[in-house]
N, C-alpha and C positions, 0 to 999 in steps of 0.2 A: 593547533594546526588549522582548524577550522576556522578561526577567528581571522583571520587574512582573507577570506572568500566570501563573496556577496549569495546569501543563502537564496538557493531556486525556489523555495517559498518561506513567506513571510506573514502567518494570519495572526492580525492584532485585534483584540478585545472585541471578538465573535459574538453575537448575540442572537437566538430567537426563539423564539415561545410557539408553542401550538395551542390554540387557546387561549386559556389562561396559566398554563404551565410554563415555565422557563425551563427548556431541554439545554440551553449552553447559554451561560453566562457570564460573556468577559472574557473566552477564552483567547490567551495564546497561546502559539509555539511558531517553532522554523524549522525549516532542513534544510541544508549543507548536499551539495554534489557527493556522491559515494559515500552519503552515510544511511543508517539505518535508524530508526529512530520507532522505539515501539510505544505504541501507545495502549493503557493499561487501564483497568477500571470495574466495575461491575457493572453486571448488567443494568443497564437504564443513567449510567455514570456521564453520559452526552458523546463518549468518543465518537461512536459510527455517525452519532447527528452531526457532530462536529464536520469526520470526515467527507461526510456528504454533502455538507456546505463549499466543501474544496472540490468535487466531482460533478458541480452543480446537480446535484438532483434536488435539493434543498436550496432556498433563496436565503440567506441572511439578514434579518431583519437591522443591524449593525454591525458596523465594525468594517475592516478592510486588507483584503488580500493582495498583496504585489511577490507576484513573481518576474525571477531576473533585477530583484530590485525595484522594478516598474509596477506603478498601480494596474490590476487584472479588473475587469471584468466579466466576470462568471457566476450566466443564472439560469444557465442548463447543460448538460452534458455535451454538446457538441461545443458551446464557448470551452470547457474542459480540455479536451481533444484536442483543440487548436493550440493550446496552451504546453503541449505533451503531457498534459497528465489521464493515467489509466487507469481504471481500478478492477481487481479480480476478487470476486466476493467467493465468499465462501460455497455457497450452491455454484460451482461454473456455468458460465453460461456458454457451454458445447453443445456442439448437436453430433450426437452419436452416433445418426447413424451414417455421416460421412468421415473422410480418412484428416490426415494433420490436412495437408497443405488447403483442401475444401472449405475449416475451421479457419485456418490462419487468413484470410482474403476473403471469408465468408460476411456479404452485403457491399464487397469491396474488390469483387473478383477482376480477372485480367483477361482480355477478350482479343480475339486474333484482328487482322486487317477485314475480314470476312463475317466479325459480329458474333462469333462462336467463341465459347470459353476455350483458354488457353492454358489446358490441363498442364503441359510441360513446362511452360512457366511460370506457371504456382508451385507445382512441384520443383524444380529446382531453386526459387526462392527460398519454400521452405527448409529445404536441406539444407542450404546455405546459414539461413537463421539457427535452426536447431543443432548446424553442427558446431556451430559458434557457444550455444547456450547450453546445451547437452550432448556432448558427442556420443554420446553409449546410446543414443536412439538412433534405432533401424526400424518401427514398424511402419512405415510411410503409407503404405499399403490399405492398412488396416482401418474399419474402422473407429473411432474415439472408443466409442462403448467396449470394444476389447484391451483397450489401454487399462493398464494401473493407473491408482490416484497420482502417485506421483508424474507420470508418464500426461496423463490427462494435466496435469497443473506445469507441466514443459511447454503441452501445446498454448493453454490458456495465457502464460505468461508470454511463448512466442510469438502467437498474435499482438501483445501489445506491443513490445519492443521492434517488429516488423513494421510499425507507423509512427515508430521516431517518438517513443516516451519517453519521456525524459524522469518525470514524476508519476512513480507508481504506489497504488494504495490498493497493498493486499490485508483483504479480510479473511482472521484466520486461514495461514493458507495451510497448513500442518491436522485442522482438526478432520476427524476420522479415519487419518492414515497412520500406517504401523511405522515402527521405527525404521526400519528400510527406506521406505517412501518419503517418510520425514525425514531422514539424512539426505535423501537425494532433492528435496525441495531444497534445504540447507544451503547448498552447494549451486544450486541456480541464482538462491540472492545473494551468496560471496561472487558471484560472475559480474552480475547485475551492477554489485557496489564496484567490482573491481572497471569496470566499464564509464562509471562515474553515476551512473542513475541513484536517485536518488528516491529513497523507501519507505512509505511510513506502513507500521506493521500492529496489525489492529488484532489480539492476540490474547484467551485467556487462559495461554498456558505461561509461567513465567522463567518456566527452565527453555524454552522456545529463546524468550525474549533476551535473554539472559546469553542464551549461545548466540544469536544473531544481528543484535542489535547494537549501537554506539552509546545511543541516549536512551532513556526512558522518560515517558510523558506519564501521568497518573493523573485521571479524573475522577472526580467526586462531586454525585449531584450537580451535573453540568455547567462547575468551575475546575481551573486547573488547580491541584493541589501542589504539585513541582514536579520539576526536571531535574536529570542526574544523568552525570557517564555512568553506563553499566559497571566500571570502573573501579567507579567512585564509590558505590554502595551495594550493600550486602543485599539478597534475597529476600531476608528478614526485613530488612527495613524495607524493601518496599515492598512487602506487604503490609506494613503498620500506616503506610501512605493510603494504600490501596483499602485498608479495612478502619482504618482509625483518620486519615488525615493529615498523621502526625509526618512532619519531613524531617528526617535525617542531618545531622551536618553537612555531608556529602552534597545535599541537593539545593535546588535553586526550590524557595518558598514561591507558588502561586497565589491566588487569590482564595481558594479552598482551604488554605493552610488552617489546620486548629494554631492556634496557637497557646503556646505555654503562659500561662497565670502567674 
């Protein structure tokens, strides 16, 4: 199904060192409109360096990015931005002690003919957005710091898609919430995909990635070792990706791949 659609990103054989370290080497992948695509790995494995070469906060030493099919470039966060791509890291970046609609327009707010903020048109913005992406939120009122994680990861993610993301890059967006919170995260990126946005999901939980995700990306010592429909392969196997190297039938071999003797 996907294979008909020109993927909203395209990063081919990524490269860069800090030092004399190589953090990613060679890497690719893509995403597809309304897919999810989790990327997996252990700690220090290059994902988030990876990802951060896509959010420009990292410059790429090689390699090249085109989104929409077109050559991008991006070598800082706002080249990002313009690009529709947003990312929500695992720390949120909220500020507490004001309400949603403050956060959602926060550095970006909306100001009347007379130069004064324009309280009622942020607030109705953001009702608008969030009753689109969660309708079971009513604390408009309130603020952030009295939200739940999940409630808090509504507003976070409603700020992006209120400035037209198209490409979003959530890091672990489920760790230190309960199973509650993590269903109702769940249910914001089945929105998200249903809407066409397109997800990569940086994650090292694998029953997460597993319920959530189309593809699976698996890095090792910052090359890719392969990709696979969630589908396609068993849990087990990708963890033998993810601990060993080893890829599966099911999967596409990357450049990390051990390979059989």
């Amino acid at each position: 199904m996907l294979d008909n659609k020109v993927p909203l990103v395209e990063m081919h054989d990524i490269s860069i060192s800090f030092g004399g370290l190589k953090a990613v080497q060679g890497a690719s992948l893509e995403l597809y409109p309304g897919e999810v695509v989790g990327l997996l790995g252990h700690n220090g494995a290059g994902k988030s360096t990876l990802i951060k070469i896509l959010s420009g906060a990292y410059k790429r030493d090689s390699g090249s990015i085109r989104i929409d099919g077109q050559p991008a470039t991006i070598n800082n966060p706002r080249d990002a931005k313009a690009y529709g791509i947003e990312t929500i890291y695992q720390q949120l970046a909220v500020a507490d002690n004001v309400d949603a609609a403050a956060n959602l327009f926060l550095g970006r707010e909306l100001v009347t003919a007379f130069g004064t903020l324009d309280d009622a048109a942020m607030e109705s913005r953001a009702r608008e957005v969030m009753g689109r992406l969660n309708p079971n939120f009513r604390r408009f009122k309130e603020p952030v710091k009295a939200l739940s994680g999940g409630q808090r990861q509504s507003v976070a993610i409603a700020r992006a898609i209120l400035f037209n993301a198209r490409i979003l890059i959530m890091d672990e967006p489920t760790a230190a919430l309960g199973p509650q919170e993590t269903q109702q995260v769940g249910e914001l990126i089945r929105q998200l995909k249903a809407d066409g946005i397109g997800i990569f999901l940086i994650s090292h939980d694998i029953h997460d990635v597993f319920d959530l995700a189309d593809r699976v990306v698996v890095m090792k010592n910052g090359e890719v070792v392969g990709s696979a429909r969630t589908s396609d392969v068993s849990k087990d196997e990708v963890l033998a990706m993810i601990i060993l190297g080893k890829v599966p039938p099911g999967a596409v071999p990357g450049p990390g791949a051990v390979r059989d003797s």
